[in-house]
Biotite code that builds the C-alpha atoms (Angstrom):
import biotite.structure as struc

atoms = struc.array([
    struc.Atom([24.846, 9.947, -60.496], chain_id="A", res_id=1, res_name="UNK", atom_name="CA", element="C"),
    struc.Atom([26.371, 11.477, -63.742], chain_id="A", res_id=2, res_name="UNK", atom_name="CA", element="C"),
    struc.Atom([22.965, 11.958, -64.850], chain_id="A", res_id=3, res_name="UNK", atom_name="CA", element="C"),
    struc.Atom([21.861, 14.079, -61.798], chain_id="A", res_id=4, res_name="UNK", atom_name="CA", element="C"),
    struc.Atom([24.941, 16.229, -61.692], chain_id="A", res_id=5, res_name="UNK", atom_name="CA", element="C"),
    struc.Atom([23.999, 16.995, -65.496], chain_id="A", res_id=6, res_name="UNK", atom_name="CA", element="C"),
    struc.Atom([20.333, 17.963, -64.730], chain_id="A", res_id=7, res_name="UNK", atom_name="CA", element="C"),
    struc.Atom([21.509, 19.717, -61.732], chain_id="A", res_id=8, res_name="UNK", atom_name="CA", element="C"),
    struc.Atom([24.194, 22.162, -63.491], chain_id="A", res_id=9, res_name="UNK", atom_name="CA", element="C"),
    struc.Atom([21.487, 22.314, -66.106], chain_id="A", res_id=10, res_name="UNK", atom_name="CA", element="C"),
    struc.Atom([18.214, 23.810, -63.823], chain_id="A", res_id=11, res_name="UNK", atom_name="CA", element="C"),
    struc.Atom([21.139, 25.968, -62.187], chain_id="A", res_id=12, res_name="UNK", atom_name="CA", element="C"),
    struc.Atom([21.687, 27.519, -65.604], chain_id="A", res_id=13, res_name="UNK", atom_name="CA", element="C"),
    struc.Atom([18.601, 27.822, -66.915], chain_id="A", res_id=14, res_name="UNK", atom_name="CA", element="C"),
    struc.Atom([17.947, 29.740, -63.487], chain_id="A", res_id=15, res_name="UNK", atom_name="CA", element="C"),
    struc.Atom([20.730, 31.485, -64.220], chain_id="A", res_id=16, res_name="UNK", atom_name="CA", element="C"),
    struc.Atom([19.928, 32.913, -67.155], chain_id="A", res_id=17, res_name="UNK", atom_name="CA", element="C"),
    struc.Atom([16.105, 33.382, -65.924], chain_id="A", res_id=18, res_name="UNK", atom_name="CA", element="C"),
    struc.Atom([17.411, 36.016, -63.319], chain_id="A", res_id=19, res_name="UNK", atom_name="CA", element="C"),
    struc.Atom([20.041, 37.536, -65.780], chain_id="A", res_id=20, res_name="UNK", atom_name="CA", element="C"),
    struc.Atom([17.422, 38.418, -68.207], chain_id="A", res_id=21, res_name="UNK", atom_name="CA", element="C"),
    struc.Atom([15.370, 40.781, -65.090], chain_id="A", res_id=22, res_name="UNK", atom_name="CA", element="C"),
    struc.Atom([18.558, 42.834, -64.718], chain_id="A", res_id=23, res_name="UNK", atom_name="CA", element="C"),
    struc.Atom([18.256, 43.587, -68.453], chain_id="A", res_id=24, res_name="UNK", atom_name="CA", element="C"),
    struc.Atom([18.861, 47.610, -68.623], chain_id="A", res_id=25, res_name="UNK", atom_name="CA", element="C"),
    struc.Atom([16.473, 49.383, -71.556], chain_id="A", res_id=26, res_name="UNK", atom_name="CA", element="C"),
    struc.Atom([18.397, 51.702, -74.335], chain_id="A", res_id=27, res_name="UNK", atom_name="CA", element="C"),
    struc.Atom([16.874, 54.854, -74.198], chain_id="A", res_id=28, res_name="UNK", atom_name="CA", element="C"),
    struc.Atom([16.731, 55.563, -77.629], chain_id="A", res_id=29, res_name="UNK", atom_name="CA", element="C"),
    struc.Atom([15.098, 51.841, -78.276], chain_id="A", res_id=30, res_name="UNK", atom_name="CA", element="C"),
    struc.Atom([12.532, 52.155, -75.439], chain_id="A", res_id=31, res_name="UNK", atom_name="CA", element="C"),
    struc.Atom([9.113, 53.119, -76.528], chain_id="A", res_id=32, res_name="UNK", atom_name="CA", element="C"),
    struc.Atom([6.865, 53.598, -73.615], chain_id="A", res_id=33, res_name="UNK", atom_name="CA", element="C"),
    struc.Atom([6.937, 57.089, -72.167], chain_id="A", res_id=34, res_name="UNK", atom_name="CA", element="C"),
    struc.Atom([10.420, 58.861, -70.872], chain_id="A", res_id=35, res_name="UNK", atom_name="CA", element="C"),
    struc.Atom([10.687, 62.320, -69.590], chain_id="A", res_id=36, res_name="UNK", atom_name="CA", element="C"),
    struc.Atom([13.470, 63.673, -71.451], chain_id="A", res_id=37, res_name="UNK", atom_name="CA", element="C"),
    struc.Atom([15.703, 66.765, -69.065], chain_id="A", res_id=38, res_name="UNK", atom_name="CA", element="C"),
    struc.Atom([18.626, 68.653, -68.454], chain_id="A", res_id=39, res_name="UNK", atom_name="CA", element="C"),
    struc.Atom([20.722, 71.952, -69.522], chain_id="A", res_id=40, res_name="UNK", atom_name="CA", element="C"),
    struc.Atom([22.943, 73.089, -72.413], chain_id="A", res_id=41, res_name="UNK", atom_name="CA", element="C"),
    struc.Atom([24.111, 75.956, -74.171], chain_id="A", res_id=42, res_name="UNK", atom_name="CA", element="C"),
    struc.Atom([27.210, 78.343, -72.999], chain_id="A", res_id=43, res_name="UNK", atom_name="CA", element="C"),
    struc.Atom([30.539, 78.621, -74.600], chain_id="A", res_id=44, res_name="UNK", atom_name="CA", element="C"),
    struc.Atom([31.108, 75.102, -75.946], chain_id="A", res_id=45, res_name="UNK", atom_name="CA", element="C"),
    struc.Atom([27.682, 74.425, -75.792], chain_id="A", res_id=46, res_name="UNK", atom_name="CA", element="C"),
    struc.Atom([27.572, 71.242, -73.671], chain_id="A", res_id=47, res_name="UNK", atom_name="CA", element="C"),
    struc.Atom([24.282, 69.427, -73.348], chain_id="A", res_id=48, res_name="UNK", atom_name="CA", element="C"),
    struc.Atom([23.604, 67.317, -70.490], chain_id="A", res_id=49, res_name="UNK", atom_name="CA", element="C"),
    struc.Atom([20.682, 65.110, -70.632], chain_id="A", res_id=50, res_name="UNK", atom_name="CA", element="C"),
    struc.Atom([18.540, 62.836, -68.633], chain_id="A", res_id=51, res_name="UNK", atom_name="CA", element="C"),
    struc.Atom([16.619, 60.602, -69.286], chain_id="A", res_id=52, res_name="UNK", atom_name="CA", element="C"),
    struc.Atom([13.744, 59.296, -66.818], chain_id="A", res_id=53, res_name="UNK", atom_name="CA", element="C"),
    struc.Atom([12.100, 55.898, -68.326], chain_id="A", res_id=54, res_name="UNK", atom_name="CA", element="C"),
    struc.Atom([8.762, 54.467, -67.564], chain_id="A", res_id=55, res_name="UNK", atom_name="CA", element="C"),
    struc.Atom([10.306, 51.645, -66.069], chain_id="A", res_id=56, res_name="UNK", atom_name="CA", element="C"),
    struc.Atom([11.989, 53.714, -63.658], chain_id="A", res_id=57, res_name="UNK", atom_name="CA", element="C"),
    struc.Atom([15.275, 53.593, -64.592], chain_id="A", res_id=58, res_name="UNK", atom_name="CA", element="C"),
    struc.Atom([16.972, 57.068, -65.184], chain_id="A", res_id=59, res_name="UNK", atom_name="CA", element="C"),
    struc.Atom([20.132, 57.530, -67.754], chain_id="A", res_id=60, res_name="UNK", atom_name="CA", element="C"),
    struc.Atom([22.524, 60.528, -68.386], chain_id="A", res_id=61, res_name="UNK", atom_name="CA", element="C"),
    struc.Atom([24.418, 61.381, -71.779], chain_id="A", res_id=62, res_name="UNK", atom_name="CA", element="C"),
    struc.Atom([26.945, 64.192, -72.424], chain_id="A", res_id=63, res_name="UNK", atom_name="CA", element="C"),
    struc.Atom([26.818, 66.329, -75.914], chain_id="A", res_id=64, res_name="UNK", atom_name="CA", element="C"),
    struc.Atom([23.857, 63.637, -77.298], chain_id="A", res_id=65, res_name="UNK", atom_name="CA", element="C"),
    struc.Atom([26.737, 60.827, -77.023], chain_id="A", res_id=66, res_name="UNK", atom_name="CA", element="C"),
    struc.Atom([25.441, 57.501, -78.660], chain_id="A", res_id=67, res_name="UNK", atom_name="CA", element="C"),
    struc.Atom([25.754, 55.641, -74.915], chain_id="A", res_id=68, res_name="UNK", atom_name="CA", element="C"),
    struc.Atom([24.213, 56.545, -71.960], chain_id="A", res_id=69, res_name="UNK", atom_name="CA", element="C"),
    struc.Atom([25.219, 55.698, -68.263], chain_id="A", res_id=70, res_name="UNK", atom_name="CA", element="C"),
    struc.Atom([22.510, 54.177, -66.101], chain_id="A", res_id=71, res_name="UNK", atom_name="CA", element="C"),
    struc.Atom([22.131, 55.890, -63.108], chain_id="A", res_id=72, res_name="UNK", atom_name="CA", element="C"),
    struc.Atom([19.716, 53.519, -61.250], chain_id="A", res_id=73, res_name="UNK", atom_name="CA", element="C"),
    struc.Atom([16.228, 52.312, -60.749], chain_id="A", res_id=74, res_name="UNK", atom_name="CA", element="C"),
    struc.Atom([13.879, 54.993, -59.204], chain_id="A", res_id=75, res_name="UNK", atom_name="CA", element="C"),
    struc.Atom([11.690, 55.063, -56.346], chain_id="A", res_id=76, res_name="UNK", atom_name="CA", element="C"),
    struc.Atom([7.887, 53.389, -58.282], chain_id="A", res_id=77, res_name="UNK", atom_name="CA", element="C"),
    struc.Atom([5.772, 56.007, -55.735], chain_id="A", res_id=78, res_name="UNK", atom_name="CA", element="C"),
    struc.Atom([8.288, 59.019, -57.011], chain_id="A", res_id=79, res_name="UNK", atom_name="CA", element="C"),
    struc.Atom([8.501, 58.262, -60.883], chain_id="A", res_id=80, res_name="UNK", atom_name="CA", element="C"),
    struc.Atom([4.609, 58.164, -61.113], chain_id="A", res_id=81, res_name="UNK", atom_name="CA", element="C"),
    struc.Atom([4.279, 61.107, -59.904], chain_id="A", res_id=82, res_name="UNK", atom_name="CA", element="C"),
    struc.Atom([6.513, 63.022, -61.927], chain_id="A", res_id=83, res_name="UNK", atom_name="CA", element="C"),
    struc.Atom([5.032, 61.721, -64.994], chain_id="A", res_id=84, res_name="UNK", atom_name="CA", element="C"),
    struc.Atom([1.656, 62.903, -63.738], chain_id="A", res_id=85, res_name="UNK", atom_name="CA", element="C"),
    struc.Atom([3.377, 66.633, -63.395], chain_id="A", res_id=86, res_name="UNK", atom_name="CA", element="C"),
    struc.Atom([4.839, 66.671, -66.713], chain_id="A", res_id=87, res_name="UNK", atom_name="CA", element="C"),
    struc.Atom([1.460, 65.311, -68.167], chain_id="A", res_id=88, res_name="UNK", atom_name="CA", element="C"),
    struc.Atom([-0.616, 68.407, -66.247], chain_id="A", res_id=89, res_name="UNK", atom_name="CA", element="C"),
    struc.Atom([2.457, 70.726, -67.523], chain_id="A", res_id=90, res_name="UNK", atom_name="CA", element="C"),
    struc.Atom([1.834, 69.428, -71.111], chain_id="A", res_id=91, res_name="UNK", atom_name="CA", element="C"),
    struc.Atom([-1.657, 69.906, -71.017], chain_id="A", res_id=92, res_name="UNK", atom_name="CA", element="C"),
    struc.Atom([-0.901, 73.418, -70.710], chain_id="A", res_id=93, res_name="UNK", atom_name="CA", element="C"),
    struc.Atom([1.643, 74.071, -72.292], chain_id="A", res_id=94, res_name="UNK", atom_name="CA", element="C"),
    struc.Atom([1.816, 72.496, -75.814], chain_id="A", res_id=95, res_name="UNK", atom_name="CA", element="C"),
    struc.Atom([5.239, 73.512, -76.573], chain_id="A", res_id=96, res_name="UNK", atom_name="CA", element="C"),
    struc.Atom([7.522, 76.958, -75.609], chain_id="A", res_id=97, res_name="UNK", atom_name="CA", element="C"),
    struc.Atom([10.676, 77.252, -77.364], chain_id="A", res_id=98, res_name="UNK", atom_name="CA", element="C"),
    struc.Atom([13.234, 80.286, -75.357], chain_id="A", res_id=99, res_name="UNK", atom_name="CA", element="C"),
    struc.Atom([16.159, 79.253, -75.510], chain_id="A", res_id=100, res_name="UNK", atom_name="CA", element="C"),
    struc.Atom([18.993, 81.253, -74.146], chain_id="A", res_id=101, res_name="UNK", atom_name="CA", element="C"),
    struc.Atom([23.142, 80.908, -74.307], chain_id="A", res_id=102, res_name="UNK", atom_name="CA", element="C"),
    struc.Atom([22.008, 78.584, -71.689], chain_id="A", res_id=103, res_name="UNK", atom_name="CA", element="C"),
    struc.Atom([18.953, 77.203, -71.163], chain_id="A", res_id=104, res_name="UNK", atom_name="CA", element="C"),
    struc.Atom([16.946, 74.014, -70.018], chain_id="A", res_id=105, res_name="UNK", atom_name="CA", element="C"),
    struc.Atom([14.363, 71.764, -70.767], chain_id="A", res_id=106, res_name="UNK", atom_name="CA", element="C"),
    struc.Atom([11.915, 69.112, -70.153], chain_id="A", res_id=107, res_name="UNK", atom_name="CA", element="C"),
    struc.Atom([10.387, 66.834, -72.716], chain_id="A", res_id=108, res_name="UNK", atom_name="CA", element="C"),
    struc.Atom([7.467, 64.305, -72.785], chain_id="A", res_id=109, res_name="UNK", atom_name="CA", element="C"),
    struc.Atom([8.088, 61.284, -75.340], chain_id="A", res_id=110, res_name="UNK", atom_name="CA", element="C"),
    struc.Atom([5.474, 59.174, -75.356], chain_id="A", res_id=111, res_name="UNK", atom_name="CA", element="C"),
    struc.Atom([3.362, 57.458, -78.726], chain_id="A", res_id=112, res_name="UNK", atom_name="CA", element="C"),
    struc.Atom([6.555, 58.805, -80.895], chain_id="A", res_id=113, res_name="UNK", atom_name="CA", element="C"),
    struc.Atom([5.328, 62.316, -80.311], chain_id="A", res_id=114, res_name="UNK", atom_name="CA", element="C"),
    struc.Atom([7.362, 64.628, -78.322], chain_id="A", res_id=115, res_name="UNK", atom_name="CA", element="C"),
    struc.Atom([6.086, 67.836, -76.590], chain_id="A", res_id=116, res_name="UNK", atom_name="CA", element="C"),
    struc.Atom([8.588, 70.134, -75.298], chain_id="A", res_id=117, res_name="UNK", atom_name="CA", element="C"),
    struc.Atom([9.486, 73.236, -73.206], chain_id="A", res_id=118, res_name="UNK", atom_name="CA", element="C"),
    struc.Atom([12.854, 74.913, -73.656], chain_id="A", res_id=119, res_name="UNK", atom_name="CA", element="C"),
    struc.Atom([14.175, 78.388, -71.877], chain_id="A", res_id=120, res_name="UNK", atom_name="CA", element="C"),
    struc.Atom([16.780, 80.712, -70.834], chain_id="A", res_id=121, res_name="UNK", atom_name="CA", element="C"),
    struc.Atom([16.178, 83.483, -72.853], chain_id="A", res_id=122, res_name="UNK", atom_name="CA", element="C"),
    struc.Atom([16.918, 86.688, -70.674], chain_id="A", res_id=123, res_name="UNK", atom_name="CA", element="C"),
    struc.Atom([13.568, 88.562, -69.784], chain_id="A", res_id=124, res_name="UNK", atom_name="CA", element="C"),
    struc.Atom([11.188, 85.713, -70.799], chain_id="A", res_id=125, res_name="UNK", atom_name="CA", element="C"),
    struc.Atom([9.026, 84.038, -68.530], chain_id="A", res_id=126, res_name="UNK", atom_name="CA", element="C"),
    struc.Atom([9.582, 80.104, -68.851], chain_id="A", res_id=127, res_name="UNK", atom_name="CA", element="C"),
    struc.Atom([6.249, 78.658, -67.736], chain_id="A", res_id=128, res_name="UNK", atom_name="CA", element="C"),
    struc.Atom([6.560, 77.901, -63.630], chain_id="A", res_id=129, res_name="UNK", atom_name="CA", element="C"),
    struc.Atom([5.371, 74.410, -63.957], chain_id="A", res_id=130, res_name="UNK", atom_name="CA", element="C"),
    struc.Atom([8.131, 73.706, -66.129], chain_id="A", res_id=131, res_name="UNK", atom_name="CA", element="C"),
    struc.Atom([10.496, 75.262, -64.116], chain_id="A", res_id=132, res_name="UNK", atom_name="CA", element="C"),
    struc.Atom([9.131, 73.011, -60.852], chain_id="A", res_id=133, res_name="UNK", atom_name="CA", element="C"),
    struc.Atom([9.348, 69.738, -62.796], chain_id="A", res_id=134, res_name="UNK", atom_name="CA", element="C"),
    struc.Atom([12.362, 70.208, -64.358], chain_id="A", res_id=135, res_name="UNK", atom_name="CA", element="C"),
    struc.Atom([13.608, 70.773, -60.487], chain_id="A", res_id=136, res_name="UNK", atom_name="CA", element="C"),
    struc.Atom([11.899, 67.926, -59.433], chain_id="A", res_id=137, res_name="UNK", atom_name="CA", element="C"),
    struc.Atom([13.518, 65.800, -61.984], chain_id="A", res_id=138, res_name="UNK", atom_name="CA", element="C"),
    struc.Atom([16.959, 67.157, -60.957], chain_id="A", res_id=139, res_name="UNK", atom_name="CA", element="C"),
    struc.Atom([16.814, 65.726, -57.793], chain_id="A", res_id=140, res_name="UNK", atom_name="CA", element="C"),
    struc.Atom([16.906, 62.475, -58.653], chain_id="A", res_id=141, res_name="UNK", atom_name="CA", element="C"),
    struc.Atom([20.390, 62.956, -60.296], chain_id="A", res_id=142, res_name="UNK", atom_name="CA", element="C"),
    struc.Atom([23.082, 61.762, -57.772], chain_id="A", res_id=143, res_name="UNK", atom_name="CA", element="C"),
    struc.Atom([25.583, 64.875, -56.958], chain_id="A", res_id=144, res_name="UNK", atom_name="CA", element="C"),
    struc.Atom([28.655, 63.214, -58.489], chain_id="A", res_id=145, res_name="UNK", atom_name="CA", element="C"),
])
């Protein structure tokens, strides 16, 4: 009987830690497949808010490039491919445009440890429209909190 209980308490923690290790979150700055890399910045004390959209579908936010993000769920599979489809047409386009403004915006493709980037918000320069509909498209996956 003491045997059984032992092999029982035994497959339940080996389970246990089996189903622990799926929950597993990635660190951004650790994860190498591709991320979409968004958000704002700039005005008086220059506060940066960033997203960060993994592969894996998971999306993070970090305030004034903190060293910790906050996880702010697990994306919709159907939704995340297709944004990384639009940034890869915008990024076939558009190599890289750099306008910043006092505040501005951005969206950035990290994938193979290369990173391609647009960046605007300079008054009377035209950011490229793609950018500008990704970069909203992105945005709505952030909860309103």
């Amino acid at each position: 009987m003491k045997i059984k209980t032992i092999l029982s308490f035994t497959l339940y923690g080996l389970a246990a830690l089996t189903f622990s290790s799926c929950t597993k979150h990635a660190n951004p700055l650790d994860y190498t497949q591709k991320q979409l890399i968004f958000g704002s910045g700039g005005g008086f004390a220059n506060q940066v808010n960033e997203y960060r959209l993994l592969e894996n579908k998971r999306l993070y936010f970090r305030k004034n490039n903190d060293s910790t993000f906050t996880s702010l769920g697990r994306q919709k599979a159907k939704i995340v491919k297709g944004l990384f489809k639009e940034s890869d047409v915008l990024f076939q386009e558009t190599m890289t445009f750099n306008e910043p403004g006092n505040m501005y915006y951005f969206v950035r493709l990290q994938k193979d440890n290369q990173i391609q980037s647009v960046v605007w918000g300079r008054p009377n320069t035209e950011a490229p429209e793609k950018a500008k509909d990704l970069h909203k498209h992105l945005m709505n996956l952030v909860p309103l909190n």
